[in-house]
C-alpha positions as CSV (number, residue, x, y, z in Angstrom):
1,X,54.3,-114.9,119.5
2,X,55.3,-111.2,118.1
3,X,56.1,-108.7,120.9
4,X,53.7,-105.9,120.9
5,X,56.6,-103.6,121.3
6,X,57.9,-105.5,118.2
7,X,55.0,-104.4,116.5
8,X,54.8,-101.0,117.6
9,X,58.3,-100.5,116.6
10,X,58.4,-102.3,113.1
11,X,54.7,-100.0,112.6
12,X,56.6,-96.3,113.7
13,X,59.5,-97.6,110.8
14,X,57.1,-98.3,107.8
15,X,54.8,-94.7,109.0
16,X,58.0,-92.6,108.5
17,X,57.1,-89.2,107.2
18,X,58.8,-88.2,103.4
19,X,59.1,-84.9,102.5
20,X,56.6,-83.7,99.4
21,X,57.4,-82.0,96.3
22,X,54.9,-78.6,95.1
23,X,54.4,-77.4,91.7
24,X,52.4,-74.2,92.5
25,X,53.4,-71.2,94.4
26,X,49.7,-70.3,96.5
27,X,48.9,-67.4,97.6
28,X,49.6,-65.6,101.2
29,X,46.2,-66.2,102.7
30,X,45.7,-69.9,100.9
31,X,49.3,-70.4,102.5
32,X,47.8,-69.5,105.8
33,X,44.7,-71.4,106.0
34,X,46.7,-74.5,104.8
35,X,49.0,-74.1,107.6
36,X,46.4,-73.7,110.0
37,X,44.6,-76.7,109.1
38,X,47.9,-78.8,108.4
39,X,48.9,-77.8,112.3
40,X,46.0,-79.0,113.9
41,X,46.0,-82.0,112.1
42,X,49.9,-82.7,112.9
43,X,48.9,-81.6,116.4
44,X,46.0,-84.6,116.6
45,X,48.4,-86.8,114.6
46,X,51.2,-86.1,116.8
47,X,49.6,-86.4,119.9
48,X,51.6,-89.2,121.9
49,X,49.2,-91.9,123.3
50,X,50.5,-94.3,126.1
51,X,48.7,-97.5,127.1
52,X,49.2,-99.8,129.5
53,X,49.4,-103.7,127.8
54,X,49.2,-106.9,129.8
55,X,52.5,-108.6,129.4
56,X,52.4,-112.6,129.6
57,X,54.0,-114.2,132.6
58,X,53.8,-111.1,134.6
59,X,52.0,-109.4,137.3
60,X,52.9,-106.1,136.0
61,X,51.4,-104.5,132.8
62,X,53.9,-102.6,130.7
63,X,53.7,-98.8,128.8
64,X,53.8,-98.4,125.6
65,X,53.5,-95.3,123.9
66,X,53.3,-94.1,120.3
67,X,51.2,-91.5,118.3
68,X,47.5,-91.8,117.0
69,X,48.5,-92.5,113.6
70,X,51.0,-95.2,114.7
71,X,48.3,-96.4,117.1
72,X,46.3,-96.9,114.4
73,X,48.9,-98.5,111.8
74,X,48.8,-100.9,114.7
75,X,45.7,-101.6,115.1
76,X,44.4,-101.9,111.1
77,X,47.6,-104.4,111.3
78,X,45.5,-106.4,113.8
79,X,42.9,-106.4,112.4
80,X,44.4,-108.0,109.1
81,X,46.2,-110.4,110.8
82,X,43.3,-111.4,113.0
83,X,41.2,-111.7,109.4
84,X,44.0,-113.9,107.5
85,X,43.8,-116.3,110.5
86,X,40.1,-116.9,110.1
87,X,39.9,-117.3,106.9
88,X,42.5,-119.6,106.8
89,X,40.9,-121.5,109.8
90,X,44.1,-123.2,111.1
91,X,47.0,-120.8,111.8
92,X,50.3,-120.6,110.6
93,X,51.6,-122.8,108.2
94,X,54.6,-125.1,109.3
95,X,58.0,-123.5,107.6
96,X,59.9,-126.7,106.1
């Protein structure tokens, strides 16, 4: 069974941010109103989320903590995984 820590970890690696390349020079108040907007949305994004997750064999549930877009990396990968295994209807295949 994956760790979820595992997953939270191998999600934060694949969601690294890459710089971006402009063409166009905008003007002042364009400039402004793009970096307004772009700063509450990295604010929202950045926003560090921490959840408590029952661990198995334990008593005690443990913290993990990432940011809503990671939180949400996680989740969507879930969700895929979750759908593969139903439509498949019997799990994993056996590795030879």
């Amino acid at each position: 069974m994956i760790d979820p820590l595992s997953l939270l970890l191998s999600a934060l690696l694949a969601t690294q941010a890459q710089p971006a390349e402009t063409a166009e020079t905008p003007s002042d108040s364009e400039t402004e109103q793009v970096a307004a907007r772009s700063e509450e949305k990295a604010d929202d994004e950045d926003k560090i989320i921490c959840r408590r997750t029952a661990v198995i064999g334990s008593k005690f549930k443990k913290r993990i903590c990432g940011t809503k877009k990671q939180w949400e990396t996680l989740e969507n990968r879930s969700t895929d995984t979750t759908r593969e295994f139903q439509r498949r209807g019997k799990g994993l295949e056996p590795v030879n």
